[in-house]
ROMAR-129641 format. One record per atom (N, C-alpha, C): residue in one letter; x, y, z. Coordinates in nm, 2 decimals. Atoms other than C-alpha are relative to their C-alpha. Example, Ala and Ser with C-alpha at 12.3 -4.5 7.8 and 13.67 -1.06 7.14 Angstrom:
<recs>
{code: a | x: 0.09 | y: -0.12 | z: 0.00}
{code: a | x: 1.23 | y: -0.45 | z: 0.78}
{code: a | x: 0.09 | y: 0.12 | z: 0.00}
{code: s | x: -0.09 | y: -0.11 | z: 0.00}
{code: s | x: 1.37 | y: -0.11 | z: 0.71}
{code: s | x: -0.08 | y: 0.11 | z: 0.08}
</recs>
This chain:
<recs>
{code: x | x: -0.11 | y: 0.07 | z: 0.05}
{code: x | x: 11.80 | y: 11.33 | z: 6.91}
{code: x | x: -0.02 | y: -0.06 | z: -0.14}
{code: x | x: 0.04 | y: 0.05 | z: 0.17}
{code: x | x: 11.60 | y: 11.16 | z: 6.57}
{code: x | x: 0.02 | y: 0.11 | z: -0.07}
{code: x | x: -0.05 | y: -0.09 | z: 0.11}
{code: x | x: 11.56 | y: 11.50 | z: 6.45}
{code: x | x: 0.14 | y: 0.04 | z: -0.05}
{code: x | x: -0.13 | y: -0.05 | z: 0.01}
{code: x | x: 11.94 | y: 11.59 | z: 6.50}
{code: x | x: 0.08 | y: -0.10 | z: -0.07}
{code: x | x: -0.04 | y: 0.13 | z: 0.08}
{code: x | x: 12.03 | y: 11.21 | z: 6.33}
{code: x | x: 0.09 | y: -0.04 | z: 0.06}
{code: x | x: -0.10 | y: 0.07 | z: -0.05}
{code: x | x: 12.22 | y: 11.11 | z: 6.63}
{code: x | x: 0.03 | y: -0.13 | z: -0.04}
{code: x | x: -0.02 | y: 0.14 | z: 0.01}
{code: x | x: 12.38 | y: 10.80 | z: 6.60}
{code: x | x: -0.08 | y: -0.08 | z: 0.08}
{code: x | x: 0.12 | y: 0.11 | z: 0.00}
{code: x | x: 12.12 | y: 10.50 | z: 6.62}
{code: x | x: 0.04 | y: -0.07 | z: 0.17}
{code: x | x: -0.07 | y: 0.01 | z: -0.09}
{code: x | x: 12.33 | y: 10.38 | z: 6.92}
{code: x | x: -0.03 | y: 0.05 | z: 0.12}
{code: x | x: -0.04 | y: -0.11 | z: -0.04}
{code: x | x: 12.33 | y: 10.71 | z: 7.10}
{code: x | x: -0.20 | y: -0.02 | z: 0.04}
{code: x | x: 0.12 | y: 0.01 | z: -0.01}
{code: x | x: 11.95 | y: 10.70 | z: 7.10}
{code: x | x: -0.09 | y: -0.07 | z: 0.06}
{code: x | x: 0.02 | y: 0.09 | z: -0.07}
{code: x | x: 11.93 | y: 10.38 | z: 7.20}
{code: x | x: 0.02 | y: -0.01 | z: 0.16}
{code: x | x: -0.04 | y: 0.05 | z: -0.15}
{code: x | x: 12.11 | y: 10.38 | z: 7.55}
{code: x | x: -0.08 | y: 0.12 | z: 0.06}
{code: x | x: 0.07 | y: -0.12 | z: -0.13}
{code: x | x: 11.90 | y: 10.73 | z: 7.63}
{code: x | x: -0.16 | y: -0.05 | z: 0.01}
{code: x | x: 0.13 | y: 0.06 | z: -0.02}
{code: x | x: 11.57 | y: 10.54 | z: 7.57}
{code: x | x: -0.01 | y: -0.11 | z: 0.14}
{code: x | x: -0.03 | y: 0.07 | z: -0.05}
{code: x | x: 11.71 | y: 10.28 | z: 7.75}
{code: x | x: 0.03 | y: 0.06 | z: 0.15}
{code: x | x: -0.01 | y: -0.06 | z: -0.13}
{code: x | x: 11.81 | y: 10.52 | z: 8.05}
{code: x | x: -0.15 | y: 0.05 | z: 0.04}
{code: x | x: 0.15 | y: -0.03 | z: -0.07}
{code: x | x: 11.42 | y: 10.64 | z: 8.07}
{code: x | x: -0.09 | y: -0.12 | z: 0.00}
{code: x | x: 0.06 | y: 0.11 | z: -0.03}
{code: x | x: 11.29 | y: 10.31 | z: 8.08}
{code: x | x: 0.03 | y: -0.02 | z: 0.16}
{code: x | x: -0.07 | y: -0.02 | z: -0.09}
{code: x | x: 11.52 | y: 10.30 | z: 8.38}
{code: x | x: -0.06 | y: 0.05 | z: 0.09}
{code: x | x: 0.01 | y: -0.09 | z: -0.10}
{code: x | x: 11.43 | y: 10.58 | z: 8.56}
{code: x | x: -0.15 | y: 0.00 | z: 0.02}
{code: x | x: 0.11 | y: 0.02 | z: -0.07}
{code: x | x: 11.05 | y: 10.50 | z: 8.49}
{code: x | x: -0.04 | y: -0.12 | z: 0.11}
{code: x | x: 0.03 | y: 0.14 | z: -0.06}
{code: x | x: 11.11 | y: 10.15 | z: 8.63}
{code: x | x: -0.01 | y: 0.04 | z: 0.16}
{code: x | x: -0.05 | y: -0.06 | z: -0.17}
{code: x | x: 11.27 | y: 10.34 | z: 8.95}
{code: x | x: -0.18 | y: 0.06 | z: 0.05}
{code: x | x: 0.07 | y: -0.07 | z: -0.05}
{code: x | x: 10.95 | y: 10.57 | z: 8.97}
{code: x | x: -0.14 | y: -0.13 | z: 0.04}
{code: x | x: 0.14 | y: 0.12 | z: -0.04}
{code: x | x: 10.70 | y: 10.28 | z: 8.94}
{code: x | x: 0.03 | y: -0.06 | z: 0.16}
{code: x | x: -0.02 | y: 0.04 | z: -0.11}
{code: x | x: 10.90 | y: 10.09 | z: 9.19}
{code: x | x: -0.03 | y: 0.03 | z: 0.10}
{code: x | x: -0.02 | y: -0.11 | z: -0.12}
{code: x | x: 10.92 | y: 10.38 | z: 9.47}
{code: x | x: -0.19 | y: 0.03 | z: 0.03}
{code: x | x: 0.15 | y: -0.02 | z: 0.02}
{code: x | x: 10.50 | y: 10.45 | z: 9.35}
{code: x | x: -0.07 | y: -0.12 | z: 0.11}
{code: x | x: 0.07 | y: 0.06 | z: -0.06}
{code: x | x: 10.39 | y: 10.10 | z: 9.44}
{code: x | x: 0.09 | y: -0.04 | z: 0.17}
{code: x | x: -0.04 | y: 0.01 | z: -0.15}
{code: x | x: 10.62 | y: 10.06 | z: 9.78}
{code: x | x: -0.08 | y: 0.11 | z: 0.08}
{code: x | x: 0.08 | y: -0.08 | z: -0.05}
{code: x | x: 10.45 | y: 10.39 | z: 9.87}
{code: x | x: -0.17 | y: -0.07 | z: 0.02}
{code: x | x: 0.11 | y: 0.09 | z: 0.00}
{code: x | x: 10.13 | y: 10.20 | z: 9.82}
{code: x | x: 0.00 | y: -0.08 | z: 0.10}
{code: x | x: 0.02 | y: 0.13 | z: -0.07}
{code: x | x: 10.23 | y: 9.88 | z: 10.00}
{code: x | x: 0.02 | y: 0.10 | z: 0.14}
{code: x | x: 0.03 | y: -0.05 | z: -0.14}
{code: x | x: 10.28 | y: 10.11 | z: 10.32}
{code: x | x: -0.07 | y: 0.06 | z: 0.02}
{code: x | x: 0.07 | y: -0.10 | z: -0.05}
{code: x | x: 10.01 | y: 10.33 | z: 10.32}
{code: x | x: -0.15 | y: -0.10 | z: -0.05}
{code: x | x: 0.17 | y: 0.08 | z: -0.02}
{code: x | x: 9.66 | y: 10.13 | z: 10.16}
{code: x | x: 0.03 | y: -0.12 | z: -0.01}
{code: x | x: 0.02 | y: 0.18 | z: 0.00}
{code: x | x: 9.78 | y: 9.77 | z: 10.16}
{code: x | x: 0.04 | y: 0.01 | z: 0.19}
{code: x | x: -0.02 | y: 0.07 | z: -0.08}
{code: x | x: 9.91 | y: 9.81 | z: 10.49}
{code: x | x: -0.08 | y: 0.04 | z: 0.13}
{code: x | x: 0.15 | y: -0.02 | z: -0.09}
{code: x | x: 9.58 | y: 10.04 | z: 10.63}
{code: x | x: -0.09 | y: -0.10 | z: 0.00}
{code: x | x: 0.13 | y: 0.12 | z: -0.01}
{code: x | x: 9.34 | y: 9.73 | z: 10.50}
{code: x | x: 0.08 | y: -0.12 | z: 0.07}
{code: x | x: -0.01 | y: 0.10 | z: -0.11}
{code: x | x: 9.58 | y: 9.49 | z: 10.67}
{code: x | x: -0.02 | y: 0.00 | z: 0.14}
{code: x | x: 0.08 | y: -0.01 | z: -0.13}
{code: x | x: 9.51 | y: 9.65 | z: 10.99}
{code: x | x: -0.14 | y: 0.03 | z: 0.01}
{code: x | x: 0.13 | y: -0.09 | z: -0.06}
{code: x | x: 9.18 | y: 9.77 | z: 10.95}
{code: x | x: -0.09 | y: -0.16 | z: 0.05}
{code: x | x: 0.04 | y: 0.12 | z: -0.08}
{code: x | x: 9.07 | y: 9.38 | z: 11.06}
{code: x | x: -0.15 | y: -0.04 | z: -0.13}
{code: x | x: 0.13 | y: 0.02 | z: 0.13}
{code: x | x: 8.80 | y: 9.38 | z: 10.72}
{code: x | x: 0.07 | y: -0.13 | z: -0.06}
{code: x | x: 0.02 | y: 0.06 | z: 0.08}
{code: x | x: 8.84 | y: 9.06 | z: 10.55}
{code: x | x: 0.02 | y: -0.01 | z: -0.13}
{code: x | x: 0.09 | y: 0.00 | z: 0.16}
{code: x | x: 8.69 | y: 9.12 | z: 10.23}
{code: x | x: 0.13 | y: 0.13 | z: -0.04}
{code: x | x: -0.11 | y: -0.11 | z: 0.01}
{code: x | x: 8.94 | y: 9.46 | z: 10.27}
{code: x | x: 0.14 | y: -0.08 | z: -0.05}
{code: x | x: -0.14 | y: 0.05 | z: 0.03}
{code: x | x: 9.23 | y: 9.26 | z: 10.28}
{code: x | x: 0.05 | y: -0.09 | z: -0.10}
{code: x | x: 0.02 | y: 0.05 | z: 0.10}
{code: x | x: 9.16 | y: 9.01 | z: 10.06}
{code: x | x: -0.01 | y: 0.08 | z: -0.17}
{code: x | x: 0.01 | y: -0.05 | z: 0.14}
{code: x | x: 9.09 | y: 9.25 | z: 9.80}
{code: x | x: 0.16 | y: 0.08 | z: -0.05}
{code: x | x: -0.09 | y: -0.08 | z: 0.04}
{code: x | x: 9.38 | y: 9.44 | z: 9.82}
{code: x | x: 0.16 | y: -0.10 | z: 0.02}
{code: x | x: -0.12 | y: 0.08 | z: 0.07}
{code: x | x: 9.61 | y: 9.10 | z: 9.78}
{code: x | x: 0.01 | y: -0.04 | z: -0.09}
{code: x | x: 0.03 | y: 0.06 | z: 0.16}
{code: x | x: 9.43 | y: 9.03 | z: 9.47}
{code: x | x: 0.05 | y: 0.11 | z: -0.08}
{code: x | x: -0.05 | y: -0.11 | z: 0.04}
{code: x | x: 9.52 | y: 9.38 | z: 9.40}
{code: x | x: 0.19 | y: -0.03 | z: -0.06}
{code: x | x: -0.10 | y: -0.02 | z: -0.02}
{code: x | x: 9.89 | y: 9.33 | z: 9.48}
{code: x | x: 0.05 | y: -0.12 | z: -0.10}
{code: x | x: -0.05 | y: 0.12 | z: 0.09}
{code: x | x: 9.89 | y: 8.97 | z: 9.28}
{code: x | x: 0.01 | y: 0.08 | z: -0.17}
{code: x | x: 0.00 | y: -0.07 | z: 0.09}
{code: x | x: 9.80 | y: 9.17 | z: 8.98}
{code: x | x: 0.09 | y: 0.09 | z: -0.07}
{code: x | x: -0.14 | y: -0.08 | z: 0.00}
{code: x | x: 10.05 | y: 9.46 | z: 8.99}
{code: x | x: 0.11 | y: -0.07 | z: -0.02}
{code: x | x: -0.10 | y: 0.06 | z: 0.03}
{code: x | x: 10.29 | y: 9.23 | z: 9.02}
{code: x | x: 0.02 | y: -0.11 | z: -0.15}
{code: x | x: -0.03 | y: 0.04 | z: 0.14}
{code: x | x: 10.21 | y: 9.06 | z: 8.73}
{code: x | x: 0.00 | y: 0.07 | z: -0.07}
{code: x | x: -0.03 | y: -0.09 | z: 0.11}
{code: x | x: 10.14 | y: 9.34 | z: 8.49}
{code: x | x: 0.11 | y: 0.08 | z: 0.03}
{code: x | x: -0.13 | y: -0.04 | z: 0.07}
{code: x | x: 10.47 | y: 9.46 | z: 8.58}
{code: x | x: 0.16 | y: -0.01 | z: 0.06}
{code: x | x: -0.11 | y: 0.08 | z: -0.04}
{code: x | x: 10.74 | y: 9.24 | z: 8.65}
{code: x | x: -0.02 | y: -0.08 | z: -0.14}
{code: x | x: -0.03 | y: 0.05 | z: 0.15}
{code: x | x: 10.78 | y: 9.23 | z: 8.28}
{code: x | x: 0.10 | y: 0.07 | z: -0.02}
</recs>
């Protein structure tokens, strides 16, 4: 679209639609996550497992819930 000199506008709302659609894929990535290894170390009865993988999940959620 820069090379073609769309309008500045026009460029904008399609950047703005792949922000979007990465937000969606992150989202869908770490839910996949929370039910398969956050929610094997919550049953697997390890401690130190579980614990690590909420320090895990405190994290994620900070770096990206921006």
């Amino acid at each position: 679209m820069i090379e073609e000199q769309r309008y500045c506008p026009e460029i904008l709302a399609q950047l703005r639609a792949v922000r979007a659609a990465v937000n969606t894929i992150e989202a869908d990535i770490l839910a996949t996550h929370i039910d398969s290894c956050v929610a094997r170390a919550m049953e697997s009865g390890d401690g130190a497992e579980k614990a690590g993988k909420l320090v895990e999940l405190k994290e994620l959620y900070r770096r990206f819930n921006n």
